[in-house]
C-alpha positions as CSV (number, residue, x, y, z in Angstrom):
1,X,139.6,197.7,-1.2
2,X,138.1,195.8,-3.9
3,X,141.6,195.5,-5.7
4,X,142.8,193.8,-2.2
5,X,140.1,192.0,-2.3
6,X,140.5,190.3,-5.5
7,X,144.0,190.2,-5.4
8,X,143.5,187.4,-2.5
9,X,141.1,185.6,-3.7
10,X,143.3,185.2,-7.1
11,X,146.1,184.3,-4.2
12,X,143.9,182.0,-2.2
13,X,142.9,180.5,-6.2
14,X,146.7,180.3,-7.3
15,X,147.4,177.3,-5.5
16,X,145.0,175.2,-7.7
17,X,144.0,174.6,-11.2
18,X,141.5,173.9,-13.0
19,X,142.4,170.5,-13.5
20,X,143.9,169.7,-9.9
21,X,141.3,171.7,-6.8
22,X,139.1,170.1,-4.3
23,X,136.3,171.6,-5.6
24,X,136.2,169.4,-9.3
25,X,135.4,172.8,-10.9
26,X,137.0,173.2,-14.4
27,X,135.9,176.6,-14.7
28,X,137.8,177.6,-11.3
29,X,140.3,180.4,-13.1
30,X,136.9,182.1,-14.6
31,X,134.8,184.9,-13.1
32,X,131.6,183.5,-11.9
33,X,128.2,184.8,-13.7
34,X,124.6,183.8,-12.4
35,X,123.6,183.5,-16.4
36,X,120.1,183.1,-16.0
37,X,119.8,185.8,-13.3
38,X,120.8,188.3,-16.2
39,X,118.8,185.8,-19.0
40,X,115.8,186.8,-16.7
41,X,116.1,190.1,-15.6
42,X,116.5,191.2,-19.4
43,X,113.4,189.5,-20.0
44,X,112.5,191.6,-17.4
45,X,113.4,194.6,-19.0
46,X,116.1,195.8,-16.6
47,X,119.3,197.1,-18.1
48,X,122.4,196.4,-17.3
49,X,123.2,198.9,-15.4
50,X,119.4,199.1,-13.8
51,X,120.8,195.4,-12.5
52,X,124.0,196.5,-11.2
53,X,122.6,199.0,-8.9
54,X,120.1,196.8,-7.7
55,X,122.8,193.9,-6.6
56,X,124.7,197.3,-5.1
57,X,121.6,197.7,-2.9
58,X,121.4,194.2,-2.0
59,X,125.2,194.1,-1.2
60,X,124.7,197.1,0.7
61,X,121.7,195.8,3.2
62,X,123.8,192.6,3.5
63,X,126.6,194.5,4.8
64,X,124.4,196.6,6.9
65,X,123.2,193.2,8.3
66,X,126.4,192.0,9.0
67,X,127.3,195.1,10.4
68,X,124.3,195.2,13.1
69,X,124.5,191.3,13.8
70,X,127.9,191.6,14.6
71,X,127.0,194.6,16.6
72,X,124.4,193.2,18.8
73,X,126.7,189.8,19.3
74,X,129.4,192.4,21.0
75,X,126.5,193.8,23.5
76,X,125.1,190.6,23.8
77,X,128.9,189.3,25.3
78,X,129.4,192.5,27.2
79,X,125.7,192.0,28.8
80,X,127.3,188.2,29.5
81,X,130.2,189.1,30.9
82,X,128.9,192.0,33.0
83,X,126.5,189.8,34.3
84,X,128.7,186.9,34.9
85,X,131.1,189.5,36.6
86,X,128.0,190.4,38.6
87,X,127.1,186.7,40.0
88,X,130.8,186.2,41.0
89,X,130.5,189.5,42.8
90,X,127.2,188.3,44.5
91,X,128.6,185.0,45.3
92,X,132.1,186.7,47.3
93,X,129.8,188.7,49.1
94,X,127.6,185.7,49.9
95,X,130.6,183.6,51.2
96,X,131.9,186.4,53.2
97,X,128.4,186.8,54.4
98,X,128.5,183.5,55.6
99,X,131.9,183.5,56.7
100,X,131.3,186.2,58.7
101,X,128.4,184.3,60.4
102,X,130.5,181.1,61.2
103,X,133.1,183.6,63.0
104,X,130.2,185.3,64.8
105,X,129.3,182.2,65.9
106,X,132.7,180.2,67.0
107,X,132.9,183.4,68.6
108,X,129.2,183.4,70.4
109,X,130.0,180.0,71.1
110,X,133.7,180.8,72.7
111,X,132.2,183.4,75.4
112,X,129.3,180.9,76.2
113,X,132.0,178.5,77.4
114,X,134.2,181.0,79.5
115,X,131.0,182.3,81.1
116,X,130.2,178.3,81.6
117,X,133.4,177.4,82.8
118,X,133.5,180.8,85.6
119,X,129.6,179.3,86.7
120,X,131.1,175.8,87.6
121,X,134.3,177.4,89.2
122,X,131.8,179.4,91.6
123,X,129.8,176.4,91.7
124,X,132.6,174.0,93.4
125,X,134.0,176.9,95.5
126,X,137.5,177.1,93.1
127,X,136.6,180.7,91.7
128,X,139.3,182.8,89.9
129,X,139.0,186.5,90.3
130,X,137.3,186.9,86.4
131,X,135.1,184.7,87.7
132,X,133.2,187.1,89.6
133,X,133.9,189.8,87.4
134,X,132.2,187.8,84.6
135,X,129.4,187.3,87.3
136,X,128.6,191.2,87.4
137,X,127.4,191.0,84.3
138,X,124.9,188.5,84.4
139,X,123.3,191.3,86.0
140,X,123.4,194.0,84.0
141,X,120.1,193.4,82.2
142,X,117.3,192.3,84.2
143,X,116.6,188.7,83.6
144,X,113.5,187.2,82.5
145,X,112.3,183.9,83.6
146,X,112.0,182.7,80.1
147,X,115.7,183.7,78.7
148,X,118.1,182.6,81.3
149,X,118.3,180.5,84.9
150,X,119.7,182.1,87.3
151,X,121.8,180.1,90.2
152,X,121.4,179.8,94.0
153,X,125.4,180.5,94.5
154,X,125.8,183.2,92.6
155,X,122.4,185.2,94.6
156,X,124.1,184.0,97.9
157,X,127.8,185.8,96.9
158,X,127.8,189.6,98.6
159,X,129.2,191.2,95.2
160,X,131.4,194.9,95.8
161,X,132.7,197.2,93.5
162,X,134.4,195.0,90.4
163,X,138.0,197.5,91.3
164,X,137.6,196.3,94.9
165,X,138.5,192.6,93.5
166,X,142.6,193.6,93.2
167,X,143.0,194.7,96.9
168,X,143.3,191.3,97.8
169,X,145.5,190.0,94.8
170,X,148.4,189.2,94.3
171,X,151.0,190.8,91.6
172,X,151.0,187.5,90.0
173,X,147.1,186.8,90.4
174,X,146.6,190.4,88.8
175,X,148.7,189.9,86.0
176,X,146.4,186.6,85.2
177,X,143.5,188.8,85.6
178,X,145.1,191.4,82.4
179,X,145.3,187.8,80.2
180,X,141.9,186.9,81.5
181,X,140.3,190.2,80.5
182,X,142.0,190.8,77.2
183,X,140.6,187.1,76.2
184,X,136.9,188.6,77.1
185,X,137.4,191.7,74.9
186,X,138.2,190.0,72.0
187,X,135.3,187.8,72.3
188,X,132.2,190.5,73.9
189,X,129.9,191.8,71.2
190,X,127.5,193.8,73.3
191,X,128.6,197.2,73.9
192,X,127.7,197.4,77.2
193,X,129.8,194.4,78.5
194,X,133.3,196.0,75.9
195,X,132.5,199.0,78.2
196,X,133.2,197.2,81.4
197,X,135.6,195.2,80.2
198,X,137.7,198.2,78.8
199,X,137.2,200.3,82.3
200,X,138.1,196.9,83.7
201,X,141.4,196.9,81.3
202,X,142.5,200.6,82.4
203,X,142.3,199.9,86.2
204,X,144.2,196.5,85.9
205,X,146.8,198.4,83.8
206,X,147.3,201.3,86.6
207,X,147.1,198.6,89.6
208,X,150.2,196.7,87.2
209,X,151.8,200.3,86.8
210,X,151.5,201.1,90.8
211,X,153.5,197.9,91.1
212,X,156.1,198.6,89.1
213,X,156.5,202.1,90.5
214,X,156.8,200.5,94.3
215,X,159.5,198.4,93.0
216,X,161.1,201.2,91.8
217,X,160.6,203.6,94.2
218,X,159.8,201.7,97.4
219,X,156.5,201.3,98.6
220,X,156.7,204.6,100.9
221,X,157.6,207.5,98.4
222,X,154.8,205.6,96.2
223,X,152.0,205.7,98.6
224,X,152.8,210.0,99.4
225,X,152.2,210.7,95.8
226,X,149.3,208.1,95.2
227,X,148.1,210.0,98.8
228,X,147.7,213.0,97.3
229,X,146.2,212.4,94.0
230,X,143.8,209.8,95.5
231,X,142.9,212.9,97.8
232,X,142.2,215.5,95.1
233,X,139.7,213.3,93.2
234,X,138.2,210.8,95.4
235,X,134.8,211.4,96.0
236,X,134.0,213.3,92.5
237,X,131.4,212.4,90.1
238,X,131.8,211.5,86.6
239,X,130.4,214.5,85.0
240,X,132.6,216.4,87.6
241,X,135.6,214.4,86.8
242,X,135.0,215.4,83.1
243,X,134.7,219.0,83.5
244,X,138.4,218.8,85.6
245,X,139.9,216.6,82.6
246,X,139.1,219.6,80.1
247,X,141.0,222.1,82.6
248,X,144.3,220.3,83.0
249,X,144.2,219.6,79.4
250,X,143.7,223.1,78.9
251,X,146.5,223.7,81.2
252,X,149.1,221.6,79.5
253,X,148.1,223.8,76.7
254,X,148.3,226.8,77.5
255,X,152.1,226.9,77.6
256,X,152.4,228.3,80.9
257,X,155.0,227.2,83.0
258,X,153.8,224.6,85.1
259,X,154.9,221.0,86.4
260,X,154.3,219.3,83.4
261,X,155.2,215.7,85.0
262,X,152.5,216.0,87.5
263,X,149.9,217.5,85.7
264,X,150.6,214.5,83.0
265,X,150.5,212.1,86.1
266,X,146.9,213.5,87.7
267,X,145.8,213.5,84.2
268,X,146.7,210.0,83.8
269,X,145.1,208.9,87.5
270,X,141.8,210.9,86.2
271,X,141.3,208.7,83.3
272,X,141.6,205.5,85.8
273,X,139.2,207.4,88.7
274,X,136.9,207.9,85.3
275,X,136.4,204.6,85.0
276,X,136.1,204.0,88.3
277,X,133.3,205.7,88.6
278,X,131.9,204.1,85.0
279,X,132.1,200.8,87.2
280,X,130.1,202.3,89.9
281,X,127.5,203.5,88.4
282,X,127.7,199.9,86.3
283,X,127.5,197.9,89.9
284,X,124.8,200.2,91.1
285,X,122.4,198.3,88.1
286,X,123.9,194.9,89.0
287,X,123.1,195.8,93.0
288,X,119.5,196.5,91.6
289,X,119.3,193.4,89.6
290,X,120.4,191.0,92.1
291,X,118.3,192.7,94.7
292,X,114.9,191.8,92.5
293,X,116.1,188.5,91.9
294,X,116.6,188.0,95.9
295,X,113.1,189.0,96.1
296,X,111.3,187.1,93.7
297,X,113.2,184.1,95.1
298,X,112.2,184.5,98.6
299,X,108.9,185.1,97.2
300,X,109.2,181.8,95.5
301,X,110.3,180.1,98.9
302,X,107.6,181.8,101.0
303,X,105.0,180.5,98.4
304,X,106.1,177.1,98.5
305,X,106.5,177.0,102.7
306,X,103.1,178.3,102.9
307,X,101.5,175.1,100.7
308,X,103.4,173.1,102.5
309,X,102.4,174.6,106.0
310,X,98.5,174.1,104.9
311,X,99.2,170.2,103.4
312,X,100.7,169.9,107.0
313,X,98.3,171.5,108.9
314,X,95.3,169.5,106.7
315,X,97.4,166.4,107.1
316,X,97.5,166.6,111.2
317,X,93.9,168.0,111.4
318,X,93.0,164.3,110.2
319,X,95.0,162.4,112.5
320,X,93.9,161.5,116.3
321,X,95.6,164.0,119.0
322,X,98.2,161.7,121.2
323,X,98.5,163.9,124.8
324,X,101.7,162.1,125.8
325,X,103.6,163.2,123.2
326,X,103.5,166.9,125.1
327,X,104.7,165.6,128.7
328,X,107.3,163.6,126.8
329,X,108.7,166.8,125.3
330,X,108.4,169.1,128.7
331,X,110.7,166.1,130.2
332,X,113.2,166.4,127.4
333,X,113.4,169.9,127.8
334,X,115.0,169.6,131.6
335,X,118.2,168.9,130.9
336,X,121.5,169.6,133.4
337,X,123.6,172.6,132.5
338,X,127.3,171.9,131.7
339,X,129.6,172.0,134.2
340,X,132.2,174.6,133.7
341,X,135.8,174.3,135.0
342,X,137.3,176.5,137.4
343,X,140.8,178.3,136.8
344,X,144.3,176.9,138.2
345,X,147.3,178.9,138.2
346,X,149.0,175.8,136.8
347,X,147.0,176.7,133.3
348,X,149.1,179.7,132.6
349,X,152.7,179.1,130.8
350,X,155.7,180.8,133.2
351,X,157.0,184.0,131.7
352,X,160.1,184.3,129.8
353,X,163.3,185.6,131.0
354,X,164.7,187.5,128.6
355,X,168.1,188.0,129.0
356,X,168.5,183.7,129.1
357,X,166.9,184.0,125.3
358,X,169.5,183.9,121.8
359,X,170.8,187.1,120.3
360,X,168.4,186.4,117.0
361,X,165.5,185.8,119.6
362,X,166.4,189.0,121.4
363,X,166.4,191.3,118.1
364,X,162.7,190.0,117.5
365,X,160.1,193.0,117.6
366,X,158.2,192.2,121.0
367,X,154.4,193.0,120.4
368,X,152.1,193.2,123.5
369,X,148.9,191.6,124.2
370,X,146.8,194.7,123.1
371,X,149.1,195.0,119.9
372,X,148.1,191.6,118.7
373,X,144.9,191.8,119.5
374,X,144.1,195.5,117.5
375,X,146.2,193.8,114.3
376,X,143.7,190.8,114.4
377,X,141.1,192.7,114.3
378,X,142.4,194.9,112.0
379,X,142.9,191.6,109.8
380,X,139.4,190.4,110.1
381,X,137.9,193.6,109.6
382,X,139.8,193.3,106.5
383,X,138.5,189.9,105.1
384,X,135.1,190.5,106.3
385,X,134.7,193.9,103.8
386,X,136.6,192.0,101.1
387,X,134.1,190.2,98.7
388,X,137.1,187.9,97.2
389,X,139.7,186.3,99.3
390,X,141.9,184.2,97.0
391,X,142.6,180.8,97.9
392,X,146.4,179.8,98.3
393,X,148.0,177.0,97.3
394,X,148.5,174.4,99.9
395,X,149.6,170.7,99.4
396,X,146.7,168.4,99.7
397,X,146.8,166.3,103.0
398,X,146.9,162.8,102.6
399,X,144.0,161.0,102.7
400,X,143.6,157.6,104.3
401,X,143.1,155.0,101.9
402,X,138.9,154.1,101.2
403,X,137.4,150.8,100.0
404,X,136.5,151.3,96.5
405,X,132.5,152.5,96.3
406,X,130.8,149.5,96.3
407,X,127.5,148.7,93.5
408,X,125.1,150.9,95.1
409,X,127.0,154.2,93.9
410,X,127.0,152.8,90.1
411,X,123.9,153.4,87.9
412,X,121.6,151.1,88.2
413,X,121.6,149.7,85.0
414,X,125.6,149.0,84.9
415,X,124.9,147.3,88.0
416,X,122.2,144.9,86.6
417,X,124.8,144.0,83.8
418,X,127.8,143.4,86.3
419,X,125.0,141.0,88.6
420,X,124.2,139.6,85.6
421,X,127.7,138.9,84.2
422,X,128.8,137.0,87.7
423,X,125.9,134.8,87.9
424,X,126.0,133.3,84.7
425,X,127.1,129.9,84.7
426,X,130.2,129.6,83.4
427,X,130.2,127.5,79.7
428,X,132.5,123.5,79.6
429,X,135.7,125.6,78.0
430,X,135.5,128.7,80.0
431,X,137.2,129.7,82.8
432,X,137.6,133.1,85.0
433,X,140.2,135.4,84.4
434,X,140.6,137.5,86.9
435,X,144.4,137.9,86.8
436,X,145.3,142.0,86.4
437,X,148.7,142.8,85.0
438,X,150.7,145.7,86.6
439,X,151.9,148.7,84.8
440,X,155.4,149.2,84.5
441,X,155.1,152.9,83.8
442,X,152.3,154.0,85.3
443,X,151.0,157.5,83.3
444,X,149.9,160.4,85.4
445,X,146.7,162.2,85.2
446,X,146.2,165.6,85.2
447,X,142.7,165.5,87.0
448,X,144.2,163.6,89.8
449,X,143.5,166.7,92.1
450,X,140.4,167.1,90.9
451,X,139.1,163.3,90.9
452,X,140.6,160.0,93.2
453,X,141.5,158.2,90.4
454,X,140.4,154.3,91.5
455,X,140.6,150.5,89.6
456,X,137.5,149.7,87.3
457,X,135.5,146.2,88.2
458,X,135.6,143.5,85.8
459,X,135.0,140.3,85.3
460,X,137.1,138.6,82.3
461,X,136.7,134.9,80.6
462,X,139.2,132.9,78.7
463,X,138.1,130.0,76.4
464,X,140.1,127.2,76.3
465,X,139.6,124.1,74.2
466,X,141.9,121.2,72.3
467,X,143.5,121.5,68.9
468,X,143.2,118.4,66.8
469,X,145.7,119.3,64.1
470,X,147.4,116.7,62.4
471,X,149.7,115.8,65.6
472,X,147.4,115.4,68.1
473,X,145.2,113.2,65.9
474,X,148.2,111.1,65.8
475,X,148.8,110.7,69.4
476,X,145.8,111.6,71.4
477,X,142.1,110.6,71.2
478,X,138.9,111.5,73.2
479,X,139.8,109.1,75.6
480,X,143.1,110.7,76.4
481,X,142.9,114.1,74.5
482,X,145.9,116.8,74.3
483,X,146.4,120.3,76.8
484,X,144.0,122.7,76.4
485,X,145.1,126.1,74.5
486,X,144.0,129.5,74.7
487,X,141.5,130.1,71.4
488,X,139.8,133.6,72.7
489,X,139.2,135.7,75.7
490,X,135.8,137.7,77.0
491,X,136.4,141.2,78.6
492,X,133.8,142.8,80.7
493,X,135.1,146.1,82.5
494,X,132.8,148.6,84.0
495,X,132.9,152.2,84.2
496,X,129.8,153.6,85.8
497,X,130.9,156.7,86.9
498,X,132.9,158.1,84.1
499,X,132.9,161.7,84.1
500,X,132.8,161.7,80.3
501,X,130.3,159.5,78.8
502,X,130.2,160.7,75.4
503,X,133.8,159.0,75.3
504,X,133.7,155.9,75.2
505,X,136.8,153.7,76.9
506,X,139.8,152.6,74.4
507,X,142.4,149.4,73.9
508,X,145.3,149.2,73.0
509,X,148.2,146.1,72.7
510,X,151.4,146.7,73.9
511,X,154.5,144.1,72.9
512,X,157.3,143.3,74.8
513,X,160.7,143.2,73.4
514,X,162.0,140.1,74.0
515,X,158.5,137.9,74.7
516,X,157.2,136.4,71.6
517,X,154.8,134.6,73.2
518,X,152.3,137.2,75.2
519,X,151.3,140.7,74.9
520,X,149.9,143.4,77.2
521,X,146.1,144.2,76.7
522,X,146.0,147.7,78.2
523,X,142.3,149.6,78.8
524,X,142.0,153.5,79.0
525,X,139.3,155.6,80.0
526,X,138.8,158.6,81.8
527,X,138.5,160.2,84.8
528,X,138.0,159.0,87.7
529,X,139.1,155.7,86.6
530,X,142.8,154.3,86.3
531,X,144.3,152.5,83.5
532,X,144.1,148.4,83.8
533,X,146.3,146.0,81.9
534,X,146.1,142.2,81.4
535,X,148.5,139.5,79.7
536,X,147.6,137.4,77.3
537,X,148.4,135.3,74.5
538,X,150.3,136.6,71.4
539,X,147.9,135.3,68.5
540,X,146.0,136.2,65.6
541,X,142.6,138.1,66.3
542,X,139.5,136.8,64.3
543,X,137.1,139.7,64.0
544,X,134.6,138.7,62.1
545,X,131.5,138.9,64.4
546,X,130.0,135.7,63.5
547,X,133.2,134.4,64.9
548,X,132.4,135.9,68.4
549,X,134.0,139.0,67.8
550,X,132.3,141.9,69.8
551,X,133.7,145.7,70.8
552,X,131.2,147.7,72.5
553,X,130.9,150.5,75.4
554,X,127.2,150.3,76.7
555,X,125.7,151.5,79.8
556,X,128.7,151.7,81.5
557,X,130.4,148.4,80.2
558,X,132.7,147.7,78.1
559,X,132.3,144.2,76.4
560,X,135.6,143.1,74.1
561,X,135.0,139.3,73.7
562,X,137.2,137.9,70.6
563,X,138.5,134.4,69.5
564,X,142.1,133.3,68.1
565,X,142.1,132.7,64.8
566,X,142.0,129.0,63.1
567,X,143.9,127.9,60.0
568,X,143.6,125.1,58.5
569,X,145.4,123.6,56.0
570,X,144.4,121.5,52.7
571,X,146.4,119.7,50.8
């Protein structure tokens, strides 16, 4: 080692001289001594070799030094970058912390909206099947004053088992209800509302299965073998139903020769009568639930009629008693009875003869009086023990054409600004503009069966004034001035009953090709209101608002007031 190490320093050396380094050195080929280091120590006393060892030592514990710094740097590094590794680890498990938060939340925030949406479809009488499904469990829990309101409509709806719901679906209606339930699962967190929804999800699937089987089948060899499972395990209890899963299972076991294919099928119907009865028991809470609620709001009601009886009766105890008002009622109460009128023959249609009816007429089934009558009943009985009747689609009648609702229906203070808008006095170079522009294509809305859509009020300026350029200074004066010109408009449009008010109405300008000289201002907003449009002239907008320039949507009005702008020209 120490010839190595010599051997480059005389090669890191060889490249200079004494003459020629860096370093100015002329003694840089020599061995350096520390001369009066040795002068000193052998003043000392110390030999030679007594020196030597001692520099050994010190060479030694420098090494030694080196050698522990250097060690101490490397654990001091590996502690950094442990720990560095440590914080990145914290901060990844931070963020997906708080990713996992903002999911839970969009996700919260999703279900609140469905379950918002179903309470304003029972609301307005347009309720979808998951509707009242999503109803039940409101229920499940009992509800505290202080957590959550609960609503008139849904106390007054007579809820029945949630399975009952598909007897009066349709295949279509039923498939929508699969969609509608698979959205909720993917969005419920509390275990108890996944439970119903997943029961919910097995007897969907069996109702969809059912149809597929009557299409393959035909409904009649369907409804024998749905007979007799629906006959060995109606009635049964859960627990009961449990105990008979575990024996066919042990059947299909066992290997004994046995109908596989129906044992497979009843074990398949088990599962669905399984839930079934999960659902029962599930209502049988809701049932409980709704029933306090009832209760504590007739209690509520019978409270309040009760003050009001005693203000009443304190209130008529002060006033003087008026005796005619008794003999004035007696009077009243003699009224004729209606006069009923007596049968004619002549009221009955003539019987048919039926040999004078068509072939096609004559192969018509020919139901009796009696017939009719039981499959009426039998109807009614039918929508009277369903809790859900689905509405059909029929096309809307036409409705007779209304006046548009007058100010009294706006809010009061978009009325105040319209009043106040028409009875200003109009300014020298203003004039009303009044003039709406019809739509060419008109766009349809998609809430037009929900809402009437119907014009917006306004009431629209137009400043006029002269131009005195260069030309008419030449030929016209005050005394006989030049045409008037368009130099800004001022729109005042009114939307007091937009549905949506956090949105506030939008314009746009529409050119047509071919017309240079005006353009189409066109005004959207929502529903209920229609889109407006009105022509005017094709120039340059100013909109700097000390120039007039104002665009703003308050209270119900929408105030766009601009000027043309004006250039001038110096020379």
């Amino acid at each position: 080692m120490k010839e190595e190490e010599e051997a480059r320093q005389v090669a890191e050396l060889s490249v200079y001289s004494a003459t020629d380094n860096p370093f100015h050195d002329v003694n840089l080929g020599q061995q350096f001594r520390w001369h009066k280091k040795n002068e000193k120590e052998r003043k000392q006393g110390m030999s030679l070799a007594e020196s030597q060892h001692k520099d050994a030592l010190r060479r030694q514990e420098a090494k030694e030094e080196l050698e522990r710094l250097n060690k101490r740097r490397a654990e001091r590094e590996a502690e950094q970058r442990l720990r560095e590794e440590e914080e990145i680890r914290m901060q990844r498990l931070a963020e997906s912390a708080q990713m996992a938060d903002w999911l839970s939340k969009e996700e919260d925030f999703q279900l609140e909206q469905e379950r918002t949406r179903a309470a304003i479809r029972i609301k307005e009488k347009r309720a979808k099947a998951i509707d009242f499904l999503a109803m039940n469990l409101r229920y499940v829990n009992p509800i505290s004053e202080d957590n959550e309101e609960v609503n008139d409509e849904e106390l007054e709806i007579d809820l029945d088992e949630p399975y009952n719901i598909m007897d009066s679906l349709t295949p279509i209606q039923i498939e929508e209800l699969h969609d509608d339930i698979e959205r909720y699962l993917t969005l419920e967190q509390s275990e108890v509302n996944i439970e119903f929804w997943t029961n919910m999800m097995v007897v969907v699937k069996d109702q969809l299965d059912r149809i597929k089987v009557n299409e393959r089948m035909g409904a009649e060899a369907a409804a024998a073998v749905e007979a007799d499972i629906n006959a060995l395990l109606q009635g049964k209890s859960y627990d009961h139903l449990v105990v008979l899963q575990k024996s066919i299972q042990a059947k299909l076991g066992s290997g004994e020769p046995i109908d596989v294919e129906y044992w497979e099928n009843l074990l398949k119907k088990l599962l669905v009568w399984k839930s079934k009865a999960k659902l029962k028991t599930l209502h049988e809470v809701v049932v409980r639930n709704r029933l306090e609620q009832l209760r504590k709001r007739q209690r509520d009601e019978a409270l309040q009629a009760q003050e009001e009886l005693l203000a009443g009766v304190a209130k008529s105890a002060s006033r003087v008693d008026r005796p005619g008002i008794t003999s004035e009622a007696v009077d009243t109460s003699t009224q004729p009875a209606e006069e009923v009128e007596t049968y004619d023959r002549t009221m009955t249609p003539p019987l048919l003869d039926i040999r004078k009816l068509p072939y096609e007429e004559r192969q018509i089934d020919i139901v009796t009086e009696m017939e009719d009558l039981r499959a009426l009943i039998a109807q009614r009985r039918q929508v009277a023990s369903s809790r859900f009747v689905p509405r059909t689609a029929q096309p809307e009648p036409e409705e007779p054409d209304t006046p548009e609702p007058t100010a009294s229906n706006a809010d009061m203070a978009s009325e105040a600004l319209f009043r106040a808008e028409a009875e200003r006095d109009l300014d020298e170079e203003e004039e009303l503009f009044n003039v709406e522009e019809d739509i060419q294509h008109p766009a349809s809305y998609n809430w037009e069966d929900k809402y009437r859509p119907r014009k917006p009020r306004y009431f629209n300026r137009v400043h006029t004034g002269y131009e005195w350029n260069k030309y008419n200074q030449t030929h016209y004066d005050t005394d006989n001035p030049p045409p008037k010109v368009v130099q800004g408009y001022k729109f005042n449009i009114f939307y007091p009953d937009l549905i949506d008010k956090s949105k506030a109405p939008t314009y746009k300008i529409v050119k047509e090709p071919g017309n240079d000289e005006t353009v189409l201002l066109h005004f959207t907003a929502g529903p209920p209101y229609e889109d407006i449009a009105f022509r005017i002239v094709n120039r340059e907008w100013e909109f700097s608002h000390k120039r007039g320039f104002r665009s703003s949507f308050d209270r119900g009005c929408l105030s766009l007031w601009f000027n043309f702008r004006r250039n001038f020209y110096r020379k």
